[in-house]
PDB file of the backbone (N, CA, C, O) and the ligand in Angstrom, with CONECT records:
HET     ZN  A 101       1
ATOM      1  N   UNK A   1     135.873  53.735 -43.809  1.00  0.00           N
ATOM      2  CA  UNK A   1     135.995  54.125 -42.413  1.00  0.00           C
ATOM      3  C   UNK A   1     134.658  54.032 -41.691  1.00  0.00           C
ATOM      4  O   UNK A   1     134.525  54.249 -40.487  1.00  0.00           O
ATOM      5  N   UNK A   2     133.470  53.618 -42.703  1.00  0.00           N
ATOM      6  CA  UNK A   2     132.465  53.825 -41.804  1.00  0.00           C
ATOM      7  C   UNK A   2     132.098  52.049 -41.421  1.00  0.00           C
ATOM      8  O   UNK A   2     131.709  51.136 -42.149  1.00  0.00           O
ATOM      9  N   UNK A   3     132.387  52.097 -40.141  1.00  0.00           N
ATOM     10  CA  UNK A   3     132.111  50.506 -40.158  1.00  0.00           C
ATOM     11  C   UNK A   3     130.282  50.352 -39.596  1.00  0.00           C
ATOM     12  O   UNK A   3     129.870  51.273 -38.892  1.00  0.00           O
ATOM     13  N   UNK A   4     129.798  49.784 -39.766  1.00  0.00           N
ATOM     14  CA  UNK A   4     128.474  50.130 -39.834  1.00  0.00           C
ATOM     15  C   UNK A   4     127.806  48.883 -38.105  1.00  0.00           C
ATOM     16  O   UNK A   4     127.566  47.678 -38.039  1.00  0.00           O
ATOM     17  N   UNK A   5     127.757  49.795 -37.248  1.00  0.00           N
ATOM     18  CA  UNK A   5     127.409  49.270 -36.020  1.00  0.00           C
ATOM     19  C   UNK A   5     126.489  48.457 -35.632  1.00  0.00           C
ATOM     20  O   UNK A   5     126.021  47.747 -36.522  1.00  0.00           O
ATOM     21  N   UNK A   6     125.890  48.270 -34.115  1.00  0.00           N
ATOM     22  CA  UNK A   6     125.023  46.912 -34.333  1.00  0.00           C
ATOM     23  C   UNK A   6     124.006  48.312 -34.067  1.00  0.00           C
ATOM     24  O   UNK A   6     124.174  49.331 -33.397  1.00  0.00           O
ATOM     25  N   UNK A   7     122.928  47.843 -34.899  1.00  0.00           N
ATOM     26  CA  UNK A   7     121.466  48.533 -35.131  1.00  0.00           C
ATOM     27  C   UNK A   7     121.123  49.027 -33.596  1.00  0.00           C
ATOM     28  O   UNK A   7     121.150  48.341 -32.575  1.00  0.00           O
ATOM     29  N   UNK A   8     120.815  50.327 -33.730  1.00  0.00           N
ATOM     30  CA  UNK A   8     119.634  50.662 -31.940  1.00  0.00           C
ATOM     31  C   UNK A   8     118.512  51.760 -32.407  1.00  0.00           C
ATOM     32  O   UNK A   8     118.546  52.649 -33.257  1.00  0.00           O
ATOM     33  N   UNK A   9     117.521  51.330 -31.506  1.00  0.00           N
ATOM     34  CA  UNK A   9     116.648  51.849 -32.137  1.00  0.00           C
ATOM     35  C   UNK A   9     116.500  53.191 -31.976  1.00  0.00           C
ATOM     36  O   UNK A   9     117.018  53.596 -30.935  1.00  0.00           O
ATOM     37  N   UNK A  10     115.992  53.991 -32.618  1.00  0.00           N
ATOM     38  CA  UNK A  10     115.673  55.492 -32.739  1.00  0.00           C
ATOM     39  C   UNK A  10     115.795  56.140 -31.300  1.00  0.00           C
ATOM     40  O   UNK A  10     114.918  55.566 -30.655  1.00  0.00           O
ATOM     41  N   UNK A  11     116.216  56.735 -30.749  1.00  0.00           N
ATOM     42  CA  UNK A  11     116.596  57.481 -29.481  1.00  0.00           C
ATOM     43  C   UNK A  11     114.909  58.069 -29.067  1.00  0.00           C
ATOM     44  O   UNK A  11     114.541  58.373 -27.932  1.00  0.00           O
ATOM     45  N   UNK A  12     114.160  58.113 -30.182  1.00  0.00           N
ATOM     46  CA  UNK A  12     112.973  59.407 -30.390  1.00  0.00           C
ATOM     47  C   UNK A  12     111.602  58.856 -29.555  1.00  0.00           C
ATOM     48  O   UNK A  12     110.638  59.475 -29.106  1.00  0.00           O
ATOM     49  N   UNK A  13     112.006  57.177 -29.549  1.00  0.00           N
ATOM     50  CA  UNK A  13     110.887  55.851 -29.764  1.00  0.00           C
ATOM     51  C   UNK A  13     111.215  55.503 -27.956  1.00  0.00           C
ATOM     52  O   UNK A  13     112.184  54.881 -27.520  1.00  0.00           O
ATOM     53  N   UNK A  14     110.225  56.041 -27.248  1.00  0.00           N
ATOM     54  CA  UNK A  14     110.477  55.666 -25.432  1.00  0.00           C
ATOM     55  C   UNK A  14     109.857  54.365 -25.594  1.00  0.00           C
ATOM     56  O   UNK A  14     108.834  54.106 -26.228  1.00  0.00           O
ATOM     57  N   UNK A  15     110.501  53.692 -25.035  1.00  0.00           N
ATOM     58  CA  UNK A  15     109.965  51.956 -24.730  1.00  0.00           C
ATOM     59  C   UNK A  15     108.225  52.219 -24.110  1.00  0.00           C
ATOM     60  O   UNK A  15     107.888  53.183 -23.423  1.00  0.00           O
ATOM     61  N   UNK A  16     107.386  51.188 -24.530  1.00  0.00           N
ATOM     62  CA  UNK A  16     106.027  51.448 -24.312  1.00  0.00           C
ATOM     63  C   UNK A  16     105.862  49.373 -24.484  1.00  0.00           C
ATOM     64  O   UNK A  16     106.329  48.518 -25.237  1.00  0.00           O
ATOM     65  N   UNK A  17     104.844  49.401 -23.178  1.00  0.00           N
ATOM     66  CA  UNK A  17     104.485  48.217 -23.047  1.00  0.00           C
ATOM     67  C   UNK A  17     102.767  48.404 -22.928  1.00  0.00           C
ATOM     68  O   UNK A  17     102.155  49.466 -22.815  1.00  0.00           O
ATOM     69  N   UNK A  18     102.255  47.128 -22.986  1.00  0.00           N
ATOM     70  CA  UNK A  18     100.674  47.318 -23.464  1.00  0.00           C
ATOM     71  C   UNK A  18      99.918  46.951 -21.666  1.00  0.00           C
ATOM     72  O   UNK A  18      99.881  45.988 -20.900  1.00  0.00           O
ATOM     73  N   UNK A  19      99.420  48.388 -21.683  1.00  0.00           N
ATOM     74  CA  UNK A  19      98.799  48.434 -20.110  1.00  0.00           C
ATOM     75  C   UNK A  19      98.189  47.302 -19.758  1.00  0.00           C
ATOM     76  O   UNK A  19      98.004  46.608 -20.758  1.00  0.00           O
ATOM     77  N   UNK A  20      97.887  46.923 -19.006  1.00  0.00           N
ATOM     78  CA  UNK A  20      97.401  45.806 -18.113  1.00  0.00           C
ATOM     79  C   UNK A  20      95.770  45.910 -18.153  1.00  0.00           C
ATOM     80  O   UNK A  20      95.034  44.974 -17.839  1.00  0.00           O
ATOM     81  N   UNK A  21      95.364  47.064 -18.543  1.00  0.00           N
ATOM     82  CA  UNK A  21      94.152  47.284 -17.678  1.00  0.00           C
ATOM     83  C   UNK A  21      93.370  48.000 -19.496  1.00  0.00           C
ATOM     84  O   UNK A  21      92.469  47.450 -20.128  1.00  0.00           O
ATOM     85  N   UNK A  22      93.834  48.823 -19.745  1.00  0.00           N
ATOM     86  CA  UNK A  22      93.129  48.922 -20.826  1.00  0.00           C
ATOM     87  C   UNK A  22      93.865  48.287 -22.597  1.00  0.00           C
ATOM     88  O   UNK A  22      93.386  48.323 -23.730  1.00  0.00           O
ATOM     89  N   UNK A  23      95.036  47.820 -22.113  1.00  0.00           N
ATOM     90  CA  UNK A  23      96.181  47.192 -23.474  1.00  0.00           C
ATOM     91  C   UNK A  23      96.320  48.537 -24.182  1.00  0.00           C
ATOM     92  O   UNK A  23      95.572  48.652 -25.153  1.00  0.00           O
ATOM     93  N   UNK A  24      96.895  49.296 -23.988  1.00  0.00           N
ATOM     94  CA  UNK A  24      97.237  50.417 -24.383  1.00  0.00           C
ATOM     95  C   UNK A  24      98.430  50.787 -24.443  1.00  0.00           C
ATOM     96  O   UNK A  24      98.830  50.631 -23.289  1.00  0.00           O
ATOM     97  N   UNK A  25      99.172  51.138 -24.980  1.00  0.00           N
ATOM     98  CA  UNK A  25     100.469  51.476 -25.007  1.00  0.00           C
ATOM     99  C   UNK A  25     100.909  52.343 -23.836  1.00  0.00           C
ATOM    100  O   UNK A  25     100.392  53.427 -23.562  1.00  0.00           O
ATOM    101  N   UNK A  26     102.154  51.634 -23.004  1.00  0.00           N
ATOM    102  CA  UNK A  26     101.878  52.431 -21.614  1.00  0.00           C
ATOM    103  C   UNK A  26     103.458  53.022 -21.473  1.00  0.00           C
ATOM    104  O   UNK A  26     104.318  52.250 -21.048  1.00  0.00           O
ATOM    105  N   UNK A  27     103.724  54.037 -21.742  1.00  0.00           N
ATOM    106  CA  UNK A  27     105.532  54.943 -21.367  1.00  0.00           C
ATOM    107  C   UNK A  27     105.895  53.803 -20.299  1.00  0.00           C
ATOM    108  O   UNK A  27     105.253  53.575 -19.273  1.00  0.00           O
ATOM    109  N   UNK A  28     106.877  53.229 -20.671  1.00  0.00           N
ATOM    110  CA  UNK A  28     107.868  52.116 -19.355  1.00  0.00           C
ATOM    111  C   UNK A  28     108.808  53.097 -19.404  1.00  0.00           C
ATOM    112  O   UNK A  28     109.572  53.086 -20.370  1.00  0.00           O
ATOM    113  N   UNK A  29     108.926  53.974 -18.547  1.00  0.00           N
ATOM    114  CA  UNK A  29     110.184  55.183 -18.355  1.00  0.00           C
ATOM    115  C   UNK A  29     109.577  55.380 -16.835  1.00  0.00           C
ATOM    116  O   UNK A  29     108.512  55.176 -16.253  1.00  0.00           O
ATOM    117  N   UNK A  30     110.683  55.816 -16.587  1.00  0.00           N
ATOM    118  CA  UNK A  30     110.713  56.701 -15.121  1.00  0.00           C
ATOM    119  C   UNK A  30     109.978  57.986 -15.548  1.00  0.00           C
ATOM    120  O   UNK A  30     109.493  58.078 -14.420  1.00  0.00           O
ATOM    121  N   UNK A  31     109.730  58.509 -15.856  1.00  0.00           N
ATOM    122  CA  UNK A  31     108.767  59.454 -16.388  1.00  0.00           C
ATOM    123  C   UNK A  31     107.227  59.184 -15.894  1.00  0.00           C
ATOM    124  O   UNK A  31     106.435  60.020 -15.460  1.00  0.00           O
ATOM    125  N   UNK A  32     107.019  57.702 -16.095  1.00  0.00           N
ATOM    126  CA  UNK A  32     105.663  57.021 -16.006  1.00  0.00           C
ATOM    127  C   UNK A  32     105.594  56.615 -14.642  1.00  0.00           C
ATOM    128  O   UNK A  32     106.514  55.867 -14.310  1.00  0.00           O
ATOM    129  N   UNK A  33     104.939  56.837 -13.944  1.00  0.00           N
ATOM    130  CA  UNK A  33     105.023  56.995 -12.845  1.00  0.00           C
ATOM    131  C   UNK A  33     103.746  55.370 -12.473  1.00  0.00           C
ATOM    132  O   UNK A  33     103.766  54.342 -11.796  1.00  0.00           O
ATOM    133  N   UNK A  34     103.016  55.926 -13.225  1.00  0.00           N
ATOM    134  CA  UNK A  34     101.988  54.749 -13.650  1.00  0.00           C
ATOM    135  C   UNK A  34     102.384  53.429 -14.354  1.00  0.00           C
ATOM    136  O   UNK A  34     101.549  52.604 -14.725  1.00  0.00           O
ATOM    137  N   UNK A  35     103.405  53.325 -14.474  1.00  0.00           N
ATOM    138  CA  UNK A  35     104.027  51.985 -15.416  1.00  0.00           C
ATOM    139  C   UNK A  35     103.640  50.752 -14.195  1.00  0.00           C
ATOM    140  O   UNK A  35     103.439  50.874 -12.987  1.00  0.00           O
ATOM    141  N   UNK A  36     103.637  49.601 -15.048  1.00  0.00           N
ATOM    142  CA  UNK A  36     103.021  49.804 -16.476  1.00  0.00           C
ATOM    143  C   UNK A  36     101.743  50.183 -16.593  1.00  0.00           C
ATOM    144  O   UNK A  36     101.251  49.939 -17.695  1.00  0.00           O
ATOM    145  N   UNK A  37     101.073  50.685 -15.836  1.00  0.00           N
ATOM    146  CA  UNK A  37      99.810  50.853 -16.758  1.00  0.00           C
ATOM    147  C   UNK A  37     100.117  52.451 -17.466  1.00  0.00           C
ATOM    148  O   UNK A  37     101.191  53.051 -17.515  1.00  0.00           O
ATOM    149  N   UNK A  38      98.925  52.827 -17.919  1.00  0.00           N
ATOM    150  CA  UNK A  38      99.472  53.886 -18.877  1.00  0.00           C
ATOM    151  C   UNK A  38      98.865  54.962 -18.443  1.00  0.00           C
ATOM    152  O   UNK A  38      98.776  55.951 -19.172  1.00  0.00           O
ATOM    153  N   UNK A  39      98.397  54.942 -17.304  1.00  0.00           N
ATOM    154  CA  UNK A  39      97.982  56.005 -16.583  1.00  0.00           C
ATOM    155  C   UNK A  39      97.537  55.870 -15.239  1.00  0.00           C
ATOM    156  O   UNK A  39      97.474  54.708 -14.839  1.00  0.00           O
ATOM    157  N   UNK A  40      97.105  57.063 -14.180  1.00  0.00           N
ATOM    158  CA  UNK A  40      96.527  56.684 -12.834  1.00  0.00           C
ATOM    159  C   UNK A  40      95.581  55.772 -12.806  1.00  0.00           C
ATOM    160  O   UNK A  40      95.583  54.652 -12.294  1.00  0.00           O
ATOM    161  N   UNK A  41      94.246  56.703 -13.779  1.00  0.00           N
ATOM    162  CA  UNK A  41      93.008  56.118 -14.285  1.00  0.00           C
ATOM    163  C   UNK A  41      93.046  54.215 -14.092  1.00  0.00           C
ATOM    164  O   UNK A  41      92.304  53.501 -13.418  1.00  0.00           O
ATOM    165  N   UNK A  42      94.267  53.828 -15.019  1.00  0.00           N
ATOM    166  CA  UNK A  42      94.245  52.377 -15.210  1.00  0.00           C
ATOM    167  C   UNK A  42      94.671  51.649 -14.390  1.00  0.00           C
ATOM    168  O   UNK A  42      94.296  50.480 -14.300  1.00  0.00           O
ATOM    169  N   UNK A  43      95.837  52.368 -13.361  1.00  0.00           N
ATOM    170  CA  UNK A  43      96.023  51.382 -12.002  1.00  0.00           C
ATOM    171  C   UNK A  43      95.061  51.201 -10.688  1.00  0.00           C
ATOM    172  O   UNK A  43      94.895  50.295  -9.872  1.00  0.00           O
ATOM    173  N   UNK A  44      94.283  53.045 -10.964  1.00  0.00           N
ATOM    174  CA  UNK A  44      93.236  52.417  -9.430  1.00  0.00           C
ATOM    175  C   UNK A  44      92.494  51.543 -10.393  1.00  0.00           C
ATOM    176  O   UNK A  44      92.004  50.650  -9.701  1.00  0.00           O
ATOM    177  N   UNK A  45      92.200  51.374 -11.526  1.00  0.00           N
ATOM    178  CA  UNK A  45      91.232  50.130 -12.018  1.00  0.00           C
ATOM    179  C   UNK A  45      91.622  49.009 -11.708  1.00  0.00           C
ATOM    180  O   UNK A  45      90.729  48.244 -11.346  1.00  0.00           O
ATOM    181  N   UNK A  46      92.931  48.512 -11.720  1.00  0.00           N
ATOM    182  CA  UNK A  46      93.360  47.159 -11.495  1.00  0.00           C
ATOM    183  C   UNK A  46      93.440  47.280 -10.385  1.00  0.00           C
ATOM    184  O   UNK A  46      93.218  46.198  -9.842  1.00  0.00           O
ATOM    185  N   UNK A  47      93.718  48.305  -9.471  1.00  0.00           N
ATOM    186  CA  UNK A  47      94.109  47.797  -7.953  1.00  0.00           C
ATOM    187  C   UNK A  47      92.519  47.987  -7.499  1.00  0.00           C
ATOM    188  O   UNK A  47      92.457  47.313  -6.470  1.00  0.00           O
ATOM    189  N   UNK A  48      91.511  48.423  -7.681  1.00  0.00           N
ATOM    190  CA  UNK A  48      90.004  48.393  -7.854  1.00  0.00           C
ATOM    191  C   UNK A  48      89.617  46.728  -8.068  1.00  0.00           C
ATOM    192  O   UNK A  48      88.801  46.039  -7.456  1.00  0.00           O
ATOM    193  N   UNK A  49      90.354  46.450  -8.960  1.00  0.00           N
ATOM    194  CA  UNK A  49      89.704  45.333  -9.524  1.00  0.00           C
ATOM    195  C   UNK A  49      89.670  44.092  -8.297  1.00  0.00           C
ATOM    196  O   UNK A  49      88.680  43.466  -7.920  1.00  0.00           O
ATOM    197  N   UNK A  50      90.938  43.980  -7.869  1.00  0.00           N
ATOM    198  CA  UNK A  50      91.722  42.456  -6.763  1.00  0.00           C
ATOM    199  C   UNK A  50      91.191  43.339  -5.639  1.00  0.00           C
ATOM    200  O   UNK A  50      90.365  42.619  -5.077  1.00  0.00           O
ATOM    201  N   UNK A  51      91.213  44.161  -5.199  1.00  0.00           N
ATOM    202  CA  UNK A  51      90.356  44.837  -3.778  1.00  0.00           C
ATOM    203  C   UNK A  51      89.372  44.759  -3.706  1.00  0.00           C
ATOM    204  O   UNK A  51      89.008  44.409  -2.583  1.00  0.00           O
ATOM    205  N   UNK A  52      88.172  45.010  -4.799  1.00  0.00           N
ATOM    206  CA  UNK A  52      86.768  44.631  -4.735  1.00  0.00           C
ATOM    207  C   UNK A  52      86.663  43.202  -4.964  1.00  0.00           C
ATOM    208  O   UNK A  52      85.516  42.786  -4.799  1.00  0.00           O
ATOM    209  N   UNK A  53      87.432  42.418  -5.261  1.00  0.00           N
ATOM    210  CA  UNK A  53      87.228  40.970  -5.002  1.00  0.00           C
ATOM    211  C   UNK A  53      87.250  40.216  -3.441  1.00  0.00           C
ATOM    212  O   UNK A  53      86.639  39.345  -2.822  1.00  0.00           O
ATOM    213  N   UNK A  54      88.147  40.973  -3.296  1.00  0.00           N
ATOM    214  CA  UNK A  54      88.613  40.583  -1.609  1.00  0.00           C
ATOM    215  C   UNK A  54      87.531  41.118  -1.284  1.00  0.00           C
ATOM    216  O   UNK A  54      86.859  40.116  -1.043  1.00  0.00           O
ATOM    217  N   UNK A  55      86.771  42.118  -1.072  1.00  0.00           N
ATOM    218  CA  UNK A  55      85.689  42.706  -0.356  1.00  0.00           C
ATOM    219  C   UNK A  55      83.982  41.568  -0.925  1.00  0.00           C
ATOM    220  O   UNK A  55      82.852  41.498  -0.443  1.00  0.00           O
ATOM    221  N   UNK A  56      84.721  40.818  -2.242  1.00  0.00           N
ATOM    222  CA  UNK A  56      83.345  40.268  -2.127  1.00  0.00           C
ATOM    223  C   UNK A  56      82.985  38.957  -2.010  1.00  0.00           C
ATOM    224  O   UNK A  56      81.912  38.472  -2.368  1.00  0.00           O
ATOM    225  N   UNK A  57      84.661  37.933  -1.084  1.00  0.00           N
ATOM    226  CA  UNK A  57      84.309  36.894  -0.856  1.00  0.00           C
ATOM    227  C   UNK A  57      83.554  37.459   0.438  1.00  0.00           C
ATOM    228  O   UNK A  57      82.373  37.200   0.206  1.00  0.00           O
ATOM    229  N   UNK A  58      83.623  38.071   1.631  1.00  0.00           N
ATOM    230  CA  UNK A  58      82.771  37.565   2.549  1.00  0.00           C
ATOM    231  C   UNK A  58      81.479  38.107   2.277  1.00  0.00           C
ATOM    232  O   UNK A  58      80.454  37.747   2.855  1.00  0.00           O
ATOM    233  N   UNK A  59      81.563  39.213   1.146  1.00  0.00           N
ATOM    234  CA  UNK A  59      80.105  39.767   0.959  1.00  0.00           C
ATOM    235  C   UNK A  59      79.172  38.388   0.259  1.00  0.00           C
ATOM    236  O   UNK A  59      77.982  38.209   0.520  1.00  0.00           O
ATOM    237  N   UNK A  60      79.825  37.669  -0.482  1.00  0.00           N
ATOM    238  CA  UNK A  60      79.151  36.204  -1.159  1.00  0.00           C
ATOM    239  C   UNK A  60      78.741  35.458   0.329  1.00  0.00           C
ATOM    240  O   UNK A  60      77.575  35.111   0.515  1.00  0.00           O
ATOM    241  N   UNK A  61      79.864  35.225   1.446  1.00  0.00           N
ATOM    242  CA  UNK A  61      79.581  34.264   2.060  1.00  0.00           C
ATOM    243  C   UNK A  61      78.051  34.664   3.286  1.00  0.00           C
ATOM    244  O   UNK A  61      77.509  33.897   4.082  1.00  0.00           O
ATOM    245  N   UNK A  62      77.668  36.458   2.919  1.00  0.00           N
ATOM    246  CA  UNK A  62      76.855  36.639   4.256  1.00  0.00           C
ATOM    247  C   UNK A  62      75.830  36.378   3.285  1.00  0.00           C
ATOM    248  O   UNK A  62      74.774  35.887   3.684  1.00  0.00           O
ATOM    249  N   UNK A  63      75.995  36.644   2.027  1.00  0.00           N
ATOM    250  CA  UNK A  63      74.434  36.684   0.788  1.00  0.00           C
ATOM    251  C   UNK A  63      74.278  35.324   1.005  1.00  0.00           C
ATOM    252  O   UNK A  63      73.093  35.017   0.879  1.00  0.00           O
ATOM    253  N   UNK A  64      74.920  34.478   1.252  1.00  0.00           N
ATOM    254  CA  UNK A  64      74.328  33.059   0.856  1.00  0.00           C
ATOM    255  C   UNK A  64      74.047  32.467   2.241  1.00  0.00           C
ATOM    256  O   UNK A  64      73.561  31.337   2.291  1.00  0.00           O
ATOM    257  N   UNK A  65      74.312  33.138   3.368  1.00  0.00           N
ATOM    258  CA  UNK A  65      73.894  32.903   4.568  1.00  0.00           C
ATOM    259  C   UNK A  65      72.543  32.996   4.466  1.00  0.00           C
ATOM    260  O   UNK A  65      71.855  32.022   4.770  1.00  0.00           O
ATOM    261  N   UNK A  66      71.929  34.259   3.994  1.00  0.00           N
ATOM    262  CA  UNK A  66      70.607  34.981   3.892  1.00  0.00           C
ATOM    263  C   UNK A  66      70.113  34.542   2.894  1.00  0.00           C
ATOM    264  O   UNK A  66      69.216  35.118   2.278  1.00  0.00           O
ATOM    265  N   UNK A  67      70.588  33.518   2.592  1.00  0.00           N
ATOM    266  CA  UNK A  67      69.471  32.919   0.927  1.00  0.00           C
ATOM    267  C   UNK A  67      69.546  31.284   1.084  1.00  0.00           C
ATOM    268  O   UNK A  67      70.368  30.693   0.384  1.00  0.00           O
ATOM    269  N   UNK A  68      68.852  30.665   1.830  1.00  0.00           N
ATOM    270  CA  UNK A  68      68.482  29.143   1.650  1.00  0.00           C
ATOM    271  C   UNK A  68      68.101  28.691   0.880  1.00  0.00           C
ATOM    272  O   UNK A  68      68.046  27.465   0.793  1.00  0.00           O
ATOM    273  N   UNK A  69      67.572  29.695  -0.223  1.00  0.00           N
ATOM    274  CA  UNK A  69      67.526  28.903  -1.422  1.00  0.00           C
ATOM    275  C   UNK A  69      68.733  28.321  -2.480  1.00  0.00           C
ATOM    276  O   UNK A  69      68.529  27.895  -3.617  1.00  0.00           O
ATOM    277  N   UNK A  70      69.824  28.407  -1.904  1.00  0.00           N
ATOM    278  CA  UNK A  70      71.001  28.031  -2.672  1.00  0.00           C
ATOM    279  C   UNK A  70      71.461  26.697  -2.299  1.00  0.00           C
ATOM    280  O   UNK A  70      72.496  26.575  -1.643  1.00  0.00           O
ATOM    281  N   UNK A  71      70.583  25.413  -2.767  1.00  0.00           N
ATOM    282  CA  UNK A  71      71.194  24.345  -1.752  1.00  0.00           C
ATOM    283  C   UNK A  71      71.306  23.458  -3.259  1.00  0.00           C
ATOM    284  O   UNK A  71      70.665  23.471  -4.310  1.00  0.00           O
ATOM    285  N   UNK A  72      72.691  22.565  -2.646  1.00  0.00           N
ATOM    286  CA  UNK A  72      73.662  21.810  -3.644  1.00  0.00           C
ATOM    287  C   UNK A  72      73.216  20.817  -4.110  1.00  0.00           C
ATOM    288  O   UNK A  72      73.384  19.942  -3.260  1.00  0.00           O
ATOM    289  N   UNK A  73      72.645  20.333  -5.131  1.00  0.00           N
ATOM    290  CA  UNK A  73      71.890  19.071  -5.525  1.00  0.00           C
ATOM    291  C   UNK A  73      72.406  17.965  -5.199  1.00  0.00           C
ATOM    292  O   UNK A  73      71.842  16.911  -5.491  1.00  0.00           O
TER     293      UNK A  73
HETATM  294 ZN    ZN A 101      95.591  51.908 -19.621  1.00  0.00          ZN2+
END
């Protein structure tokens, strides 16, 4: 009588994916509010990361205004 079902995994085991920002095992649940990363800490880092880029193409383009020594062979 026991027919033996298709395998699922442990109820105990919350799905966890590897953060973005530090590869860390990150809660993918509604719980995680931070998903995927695996915490606050690791999303202002990534959203830190593409925002201070944007802030440093024109900061490159005024530095190289102010530096003539950068000329293209
Ligand atoms: Zn992380």
């Amino acid at each position: 009588m026991t027919t033996p079902a298709a395998p699922q995994p442990p109820a105990s085991t919350p799905p966890t994916v590897a953060c973005p920002t530090c590869g860390g095992p990150a809660l993918f649940a509604p719980s995680n509010r931070w998903r995927p990363f695996c915490s606050e800490r690791c999303k202002r880092i990534d959203l830190g990361a593409w925002a201070a880029e944007e802030f440093r193409v024109p900061s490159r383009e005024s530095e190289a205004d102010s530096a003539p020594d950068s000329q293209d062979a």
